[in-house]
C-alpha positions as CSV (number, residue, x, y, z in Angstrom):
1,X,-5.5,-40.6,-26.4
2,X,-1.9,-40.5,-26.3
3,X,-1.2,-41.8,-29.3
4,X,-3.1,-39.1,-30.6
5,X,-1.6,-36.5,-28.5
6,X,2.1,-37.2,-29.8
7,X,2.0,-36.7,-33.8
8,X,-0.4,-33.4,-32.9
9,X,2.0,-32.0,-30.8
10,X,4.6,-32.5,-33.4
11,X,2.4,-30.9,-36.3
12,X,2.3,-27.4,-34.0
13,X,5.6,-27.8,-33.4
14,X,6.7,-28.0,-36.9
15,X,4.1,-25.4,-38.2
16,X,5.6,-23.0,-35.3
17,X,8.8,-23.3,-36.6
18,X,7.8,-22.5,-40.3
19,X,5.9,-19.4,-39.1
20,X,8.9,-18.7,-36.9
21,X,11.3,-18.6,-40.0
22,X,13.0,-14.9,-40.1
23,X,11.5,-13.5,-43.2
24,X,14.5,-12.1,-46.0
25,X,11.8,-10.4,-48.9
26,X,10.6,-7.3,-48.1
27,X,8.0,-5.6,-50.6
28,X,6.7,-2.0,-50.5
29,X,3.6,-2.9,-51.0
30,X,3.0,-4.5,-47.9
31,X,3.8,-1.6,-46.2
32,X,1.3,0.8,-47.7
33,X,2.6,2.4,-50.8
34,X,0.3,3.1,-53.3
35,X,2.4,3.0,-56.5
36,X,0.7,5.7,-58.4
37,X,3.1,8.7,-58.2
38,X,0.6,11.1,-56.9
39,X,1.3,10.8,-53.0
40,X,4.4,10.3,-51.0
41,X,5.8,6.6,-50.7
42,X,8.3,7.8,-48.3
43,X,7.2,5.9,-45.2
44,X,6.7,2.4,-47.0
45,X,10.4,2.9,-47.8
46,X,11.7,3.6,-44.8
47,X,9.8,1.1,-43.0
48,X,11.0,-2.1,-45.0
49,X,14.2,-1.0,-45.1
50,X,14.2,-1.2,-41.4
51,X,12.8,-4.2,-41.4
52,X,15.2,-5.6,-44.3
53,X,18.0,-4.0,-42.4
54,X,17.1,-5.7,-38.8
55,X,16.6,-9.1,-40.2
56,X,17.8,-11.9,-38.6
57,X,19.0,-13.9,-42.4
58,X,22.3,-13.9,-43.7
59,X,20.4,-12.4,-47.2
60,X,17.3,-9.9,-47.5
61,X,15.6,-8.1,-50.6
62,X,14.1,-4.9,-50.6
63,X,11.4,-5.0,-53.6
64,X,10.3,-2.0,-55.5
65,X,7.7,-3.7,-57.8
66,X,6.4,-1.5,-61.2
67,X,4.5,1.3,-60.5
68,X,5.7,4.9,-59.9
69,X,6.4,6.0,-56.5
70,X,7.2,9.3,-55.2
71,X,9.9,9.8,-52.4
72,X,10.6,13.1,-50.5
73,X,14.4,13.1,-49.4
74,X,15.6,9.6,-47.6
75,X,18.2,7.8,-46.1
76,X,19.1,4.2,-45.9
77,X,21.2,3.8,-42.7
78,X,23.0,1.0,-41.3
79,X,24.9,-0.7,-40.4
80,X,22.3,-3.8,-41.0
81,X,22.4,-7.1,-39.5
82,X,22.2,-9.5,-43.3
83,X,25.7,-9.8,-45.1
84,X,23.8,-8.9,-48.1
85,X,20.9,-6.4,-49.2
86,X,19.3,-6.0,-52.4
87,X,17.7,-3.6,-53.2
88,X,15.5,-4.4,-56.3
89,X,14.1,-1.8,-58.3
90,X,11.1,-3.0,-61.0
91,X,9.3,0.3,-61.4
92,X,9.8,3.6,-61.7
93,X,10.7,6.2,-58.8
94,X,10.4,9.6,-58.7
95,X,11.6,13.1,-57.1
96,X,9.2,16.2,-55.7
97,X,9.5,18.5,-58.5
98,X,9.5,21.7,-56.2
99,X,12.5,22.3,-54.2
100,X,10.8,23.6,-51.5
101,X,9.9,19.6,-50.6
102,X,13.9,20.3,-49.7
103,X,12.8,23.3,-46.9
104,X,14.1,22.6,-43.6
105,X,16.5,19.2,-45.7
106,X,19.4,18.7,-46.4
107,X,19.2,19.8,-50.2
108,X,22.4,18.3,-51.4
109,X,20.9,14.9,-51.6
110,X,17.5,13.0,-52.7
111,X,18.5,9.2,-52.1
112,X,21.5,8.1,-49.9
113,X,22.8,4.9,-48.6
114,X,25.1,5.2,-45.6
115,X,27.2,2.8,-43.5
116,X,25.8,-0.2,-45.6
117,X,28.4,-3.5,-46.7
118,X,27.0,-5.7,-49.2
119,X,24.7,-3.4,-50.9
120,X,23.1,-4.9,-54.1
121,X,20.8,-2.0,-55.7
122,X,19.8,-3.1,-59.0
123,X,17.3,-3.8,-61.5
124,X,15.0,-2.9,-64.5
125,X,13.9,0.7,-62.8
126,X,14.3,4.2,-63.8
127,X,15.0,7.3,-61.4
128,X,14.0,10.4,-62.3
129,X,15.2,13.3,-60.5
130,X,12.7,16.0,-61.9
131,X,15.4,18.4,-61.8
132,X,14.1,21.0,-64.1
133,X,13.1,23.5,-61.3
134,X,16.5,23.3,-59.8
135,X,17.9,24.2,-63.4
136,X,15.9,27.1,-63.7
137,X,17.0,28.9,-60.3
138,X,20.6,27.5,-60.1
139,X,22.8,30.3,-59.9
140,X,25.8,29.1,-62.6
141,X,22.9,30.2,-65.1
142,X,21.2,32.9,-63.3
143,X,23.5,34.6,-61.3
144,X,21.5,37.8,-61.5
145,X,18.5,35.6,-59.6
146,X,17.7,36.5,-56.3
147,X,18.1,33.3,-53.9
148,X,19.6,31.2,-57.1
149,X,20.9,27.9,-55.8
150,X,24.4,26.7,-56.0
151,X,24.0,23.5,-54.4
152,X,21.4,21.1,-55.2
153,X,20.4,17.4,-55.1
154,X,22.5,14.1,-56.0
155,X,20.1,11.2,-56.7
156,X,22.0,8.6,-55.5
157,X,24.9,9.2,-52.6
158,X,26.5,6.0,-51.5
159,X,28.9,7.2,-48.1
160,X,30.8,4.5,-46.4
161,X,29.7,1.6,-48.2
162,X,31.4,-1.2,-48.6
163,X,31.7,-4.4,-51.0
164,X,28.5,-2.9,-52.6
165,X,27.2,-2.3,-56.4
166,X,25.1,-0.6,-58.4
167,X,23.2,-2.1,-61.9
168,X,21.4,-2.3,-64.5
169,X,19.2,0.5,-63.7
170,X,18.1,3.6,-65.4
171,X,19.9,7.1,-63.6
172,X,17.8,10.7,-65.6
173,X,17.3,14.7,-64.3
174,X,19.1,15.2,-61.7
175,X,19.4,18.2,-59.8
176,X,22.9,18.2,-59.9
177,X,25.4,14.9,-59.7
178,X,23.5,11.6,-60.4
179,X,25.7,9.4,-58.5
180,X,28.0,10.2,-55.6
181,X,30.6,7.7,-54.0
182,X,32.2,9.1,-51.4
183,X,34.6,7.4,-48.6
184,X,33.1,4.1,-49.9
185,X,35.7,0.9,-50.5
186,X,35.1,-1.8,-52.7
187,X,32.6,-0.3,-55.0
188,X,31.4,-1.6,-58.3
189,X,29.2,0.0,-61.1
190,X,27.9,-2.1,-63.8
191,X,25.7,-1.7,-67.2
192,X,23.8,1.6,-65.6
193,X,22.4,4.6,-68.2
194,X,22.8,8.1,-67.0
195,X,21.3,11.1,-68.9
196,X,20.2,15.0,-68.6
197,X,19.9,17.3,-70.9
198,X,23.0,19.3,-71.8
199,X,21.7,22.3,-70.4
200,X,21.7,21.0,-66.8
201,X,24.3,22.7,-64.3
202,X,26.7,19.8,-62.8
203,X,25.0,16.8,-63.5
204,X,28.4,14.9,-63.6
205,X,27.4,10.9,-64.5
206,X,29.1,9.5,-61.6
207,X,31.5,11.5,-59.1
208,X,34.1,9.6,-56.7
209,X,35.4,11.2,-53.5
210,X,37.9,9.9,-51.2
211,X,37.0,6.0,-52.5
212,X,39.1,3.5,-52.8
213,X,38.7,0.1,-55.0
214,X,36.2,0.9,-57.2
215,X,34.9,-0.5,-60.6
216,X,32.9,1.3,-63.5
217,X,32.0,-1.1,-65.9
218,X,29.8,-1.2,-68.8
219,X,27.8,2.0,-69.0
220,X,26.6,4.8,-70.6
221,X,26.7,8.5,-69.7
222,X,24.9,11.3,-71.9
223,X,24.8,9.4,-74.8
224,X,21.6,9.1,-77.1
225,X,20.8,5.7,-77.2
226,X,17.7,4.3,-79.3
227,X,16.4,2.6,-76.2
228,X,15.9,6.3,-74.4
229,X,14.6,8.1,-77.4
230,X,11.3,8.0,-76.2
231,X,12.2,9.4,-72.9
232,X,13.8,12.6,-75.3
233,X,16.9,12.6,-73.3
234,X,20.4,14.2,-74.6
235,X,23.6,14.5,-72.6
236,X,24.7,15.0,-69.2
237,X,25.8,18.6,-68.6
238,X,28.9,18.0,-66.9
239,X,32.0,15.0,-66.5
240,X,30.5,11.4,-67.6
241,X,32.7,10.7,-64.1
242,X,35.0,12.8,-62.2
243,X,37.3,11.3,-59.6
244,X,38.0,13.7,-56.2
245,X,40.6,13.9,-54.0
246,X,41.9,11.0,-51.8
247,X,40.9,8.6,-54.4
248,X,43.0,5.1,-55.5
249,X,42.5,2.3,-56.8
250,X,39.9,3.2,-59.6
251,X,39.4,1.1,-62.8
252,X,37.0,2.8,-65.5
253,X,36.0,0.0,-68.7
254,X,33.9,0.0,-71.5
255,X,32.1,3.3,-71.1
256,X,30.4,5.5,-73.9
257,X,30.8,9.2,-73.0
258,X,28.8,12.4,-74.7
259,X,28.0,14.5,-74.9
260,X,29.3,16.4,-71.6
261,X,32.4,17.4,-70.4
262,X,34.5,14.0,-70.5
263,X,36.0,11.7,-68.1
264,X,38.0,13.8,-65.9
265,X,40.5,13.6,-62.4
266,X,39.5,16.9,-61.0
267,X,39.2,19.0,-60.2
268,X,41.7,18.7,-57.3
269,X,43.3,20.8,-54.9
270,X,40.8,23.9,-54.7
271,X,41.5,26.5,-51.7
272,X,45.3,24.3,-51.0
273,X,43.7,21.2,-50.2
274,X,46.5,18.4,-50.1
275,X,45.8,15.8,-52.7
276,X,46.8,11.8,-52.8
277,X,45.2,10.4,-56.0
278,X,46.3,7.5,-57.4
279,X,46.6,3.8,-59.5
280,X,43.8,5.3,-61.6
281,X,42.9,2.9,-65.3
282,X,40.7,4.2,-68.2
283,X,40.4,2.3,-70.8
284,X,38.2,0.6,-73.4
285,X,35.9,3.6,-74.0
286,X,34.6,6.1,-76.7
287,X,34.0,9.7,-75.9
288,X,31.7,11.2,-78.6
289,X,31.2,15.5,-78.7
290,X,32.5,16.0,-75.5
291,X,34.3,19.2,-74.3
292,X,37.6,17.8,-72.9
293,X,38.3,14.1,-73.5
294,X,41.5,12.3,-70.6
295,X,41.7,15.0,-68.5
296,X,43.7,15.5,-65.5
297,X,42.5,19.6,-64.0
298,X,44.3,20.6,-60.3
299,X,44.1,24.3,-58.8
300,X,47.1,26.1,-58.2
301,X,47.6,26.6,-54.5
302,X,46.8,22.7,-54.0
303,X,49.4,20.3,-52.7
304,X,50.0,16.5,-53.2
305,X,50.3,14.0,-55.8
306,X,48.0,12.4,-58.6
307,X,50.0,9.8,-60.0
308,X,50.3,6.5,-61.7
309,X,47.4,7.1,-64.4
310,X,46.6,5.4,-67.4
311,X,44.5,6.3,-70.3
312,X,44.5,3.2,-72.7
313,X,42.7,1.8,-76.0
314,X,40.3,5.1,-76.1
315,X,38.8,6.6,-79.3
316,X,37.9,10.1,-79.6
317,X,34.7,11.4,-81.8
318,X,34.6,15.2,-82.5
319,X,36.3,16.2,-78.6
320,X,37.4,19.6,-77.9
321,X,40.0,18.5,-76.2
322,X,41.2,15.0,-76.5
323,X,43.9,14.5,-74.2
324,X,44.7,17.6,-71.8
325,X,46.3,18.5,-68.8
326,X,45.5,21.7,-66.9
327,X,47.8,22.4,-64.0
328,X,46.4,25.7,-63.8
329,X,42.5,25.4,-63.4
330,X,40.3,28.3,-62.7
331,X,36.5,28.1,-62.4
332,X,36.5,31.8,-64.1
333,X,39.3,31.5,-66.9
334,X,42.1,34.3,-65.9
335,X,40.8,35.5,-62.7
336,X,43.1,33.0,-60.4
337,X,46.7,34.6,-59.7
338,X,49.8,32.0,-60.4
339,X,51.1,30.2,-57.2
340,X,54.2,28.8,-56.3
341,X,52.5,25.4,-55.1
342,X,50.8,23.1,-57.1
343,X,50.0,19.7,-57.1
344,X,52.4,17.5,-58.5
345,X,51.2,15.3,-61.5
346,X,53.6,12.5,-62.1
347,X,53.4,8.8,-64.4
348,X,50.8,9.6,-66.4
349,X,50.6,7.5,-69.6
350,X,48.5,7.4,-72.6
351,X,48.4,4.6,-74.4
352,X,46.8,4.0,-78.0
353,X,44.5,6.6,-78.0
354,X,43.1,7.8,-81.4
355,X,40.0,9.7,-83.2
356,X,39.1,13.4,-83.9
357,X,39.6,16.8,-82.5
358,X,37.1,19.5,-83.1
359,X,39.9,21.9,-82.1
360,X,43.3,22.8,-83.3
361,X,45.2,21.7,-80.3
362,X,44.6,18.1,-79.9
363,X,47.3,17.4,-77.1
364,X,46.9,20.3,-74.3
365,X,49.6,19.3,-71.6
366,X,49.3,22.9,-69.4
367,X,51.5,22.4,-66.2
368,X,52.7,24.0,-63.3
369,X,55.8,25.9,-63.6
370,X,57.0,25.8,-60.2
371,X,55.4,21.8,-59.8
372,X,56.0,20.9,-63.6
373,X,54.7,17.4,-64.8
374,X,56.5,14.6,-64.7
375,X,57.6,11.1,-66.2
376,X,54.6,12.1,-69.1
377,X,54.3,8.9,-71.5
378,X,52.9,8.7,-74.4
379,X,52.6,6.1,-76.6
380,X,50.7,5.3,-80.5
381,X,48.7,8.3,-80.5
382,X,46.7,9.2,-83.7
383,X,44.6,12.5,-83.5
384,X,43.3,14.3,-86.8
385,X,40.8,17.1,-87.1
386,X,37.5,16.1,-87.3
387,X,37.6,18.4,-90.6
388,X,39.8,16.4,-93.5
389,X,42.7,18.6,-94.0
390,X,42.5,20.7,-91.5
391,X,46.4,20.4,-89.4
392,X,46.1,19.8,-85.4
393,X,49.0,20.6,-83.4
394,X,50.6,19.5,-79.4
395,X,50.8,21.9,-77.2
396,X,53.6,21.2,-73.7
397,X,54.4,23.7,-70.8
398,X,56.4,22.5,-68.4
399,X,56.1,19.1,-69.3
400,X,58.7,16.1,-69.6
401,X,57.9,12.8,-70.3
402,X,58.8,10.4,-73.4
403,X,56.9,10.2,-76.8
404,X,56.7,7.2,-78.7
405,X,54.6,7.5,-82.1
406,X,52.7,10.4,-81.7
407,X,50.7,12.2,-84.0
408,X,50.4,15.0,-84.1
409,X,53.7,15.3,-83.2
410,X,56.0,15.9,-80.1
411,X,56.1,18.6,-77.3
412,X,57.4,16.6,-74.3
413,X,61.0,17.7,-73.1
414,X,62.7,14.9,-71.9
């Protein structure tokens, strides 16, 4: 008998131990979402992300599988006990298309991580924001409208993450910005598409506030792309990415802009906010039919520095405004009164930039004159009108820098 006893003992032992193991895969499904897009998912979410979020592994995976899933307003808080989380997106998820699921919210955001290191969101998905009613009532287009709304949802807010990234994933219709970084630090963004139409009010791509260390890599933002003509998207209606104050650190590669307003750093300083932005890199990129193309915009009034920006190896199809610096920004052009502060823009250099203007005045430098810029350099620049034969021209206020090779022609004083 105790012979028999012994390896029996040992079998429950070891099959305890396997049904002991922490569990690391957590799917929605198993917690009661129904995948059809017709009632709230909400809870299914929460609930596996706490459960991904208390897990006793070093790694866990949150799985969205395919199937559409509607989510009120959420949060994903932490901090969470794995190194790692991925969160893996397969199918398709999707906003309340009345603002009034906001009532009683907080209707600047739809989706936001928070206090989260080693965030891994990623996959084959596509967010839709359903920000069409939003649109209709915001106020920047129907001012006269009573109860228009001036701030509405970001799909994506990422606050205080760290060491995290976002994609490969599929970013449409938001409200207002698609994807927010703010007070984040060692954040990277890779092969992600980001569209709206170009009637939407500030849907910027991406926006970065007071971040540090991050990576854009890879991406497009509000361009037509053949894989999206089914989904009849056109630009974004605002910057492909803007990058806020108390910002460093930021490296921007390989990304297709336009339509929309650009790539810009801005705009900084509003109400005489003190500003510290800095070791910013562009580079590698196209920006096709946008309104402004490297911008740097600051208020008057605002205080600080944004220095040591580069602007490298970008082509220019059909922009407004290819390379422009506006020192003297005003949300309603000639309402704000000159100041006698300003922030101070210093080593900024463009470096082999070329392509078309759609406007006469290809080089806009616009700067303070009681903060004037500073240590401007700029070097192989080719800019033509985007109608042969038609002459563009530079155009410097209180700007000094050096000029090597420019076309079309010098304004810097030295």
């Amino acid at each position: 008998m105790k012979k028999i006893m012994f390896p029996l003992m040992l079998l429950l032992g070891l099959v305890s131990g396997i049904v002991a193991w922490p569990i690391n895969e957590f799917n929605i499904f198993n917690y009661g979402a129904s995948g059809f897009g017709e009632v709230d998912d909400s809870k299914a979410f929460v609930n596996a992300w706490r459960d991904a979020c208390n897990a006793g592994t070093q790694n866990a995976r949150v799985i969205v599988p395919k199937g559409t899933f509607l989510l009120n307003p959420l949060m994903f808080v932490g901090p969470c006990n794995p190194q790692s989380i991925r969160f893996v997106i397969f199918g398709k998820i999707i906003a309340p298309g009345a603002p009034e699921s906001w009532n009683g919210r907080d209707s600047s955001q739809w989706l936001a991580f928070k206090n989260v290191t080693g965030l891994n969101l990623y996959g084959s998905g596509l967010i839709d924001g359903h920000g069409m009613r939003w649109w209709d009532q915001s106020c920047r287009y129907h001012p006269e409208l009573e109860g228009c709304t001036k701030l509405a949802p970001t799909i994506f807010k990422f606050i205080s993450c760290k060491e995290s990234t976002l994609r490969d994933i599929y970013i449409v219709n938001s409200p207002q910005t698609h994807v927010l970084i703010q007070d984040s630090k060692g954040f990277n963004v890779d092969n992600v598409t980001i569209q709206s139409p170009e009637h939407s009010p500030n849907t910027d791509g991406i926006h970065i506030h007071s971040s540090h260390f991050v990576k854009i890599t890879n991406s497009i933002i509000g361009t037509d792309t053949s894989e999206l003509t089914t989904l009849s998207m056109s630009p974004t209606g605002d910057d492909c990415i803007s990058i806020g104050d108390y910002t460093s650190n930021i490296d921007i590669v390989d990304i297709d802009c336009g339509p929309g307003h650009g790539i810009s750093i801005g705009s900084l300083g509003k109400n005489g906010k003190v500003v510290l932005v800095e070791h910013i890199h562009i580079r590698d990129s196209t920006l096709k039919g946008t309104s402004n193309g490297a911008r740097i915009k600051t208020w008057q009034g605002g205080q600080g520095n944004v220095r040591n920006i580069t602007f490298e190896n970008i082509e220019f199809d059909a922009v407004k405004n290819p390379i422009i610096i506006d020192q003297n920004y005003c949300d309603v052009r000639g309402r704000c009164k000159e100041e006698e502060t300003g922030v101070k823009i210093s080593n900024v250099v463009y470096k082999n930039l070329y392509g078309t203007s759609s406007t006469k005045i290809a080089i806009n430098l616009n700067c303070s004159k009681s903060v004037p810029c500073s240590r401007i350099t700029m070097e192989i620049i080719n800019l033509v009108s985007v109608q042969q034969g038609n002459p563009v021209i530079s155009s410097c206020t209180n700007a000094k820098g050096t000029e090597v090779e420019v076309k079309p022609g010098s304004c810097l004083r030295n």
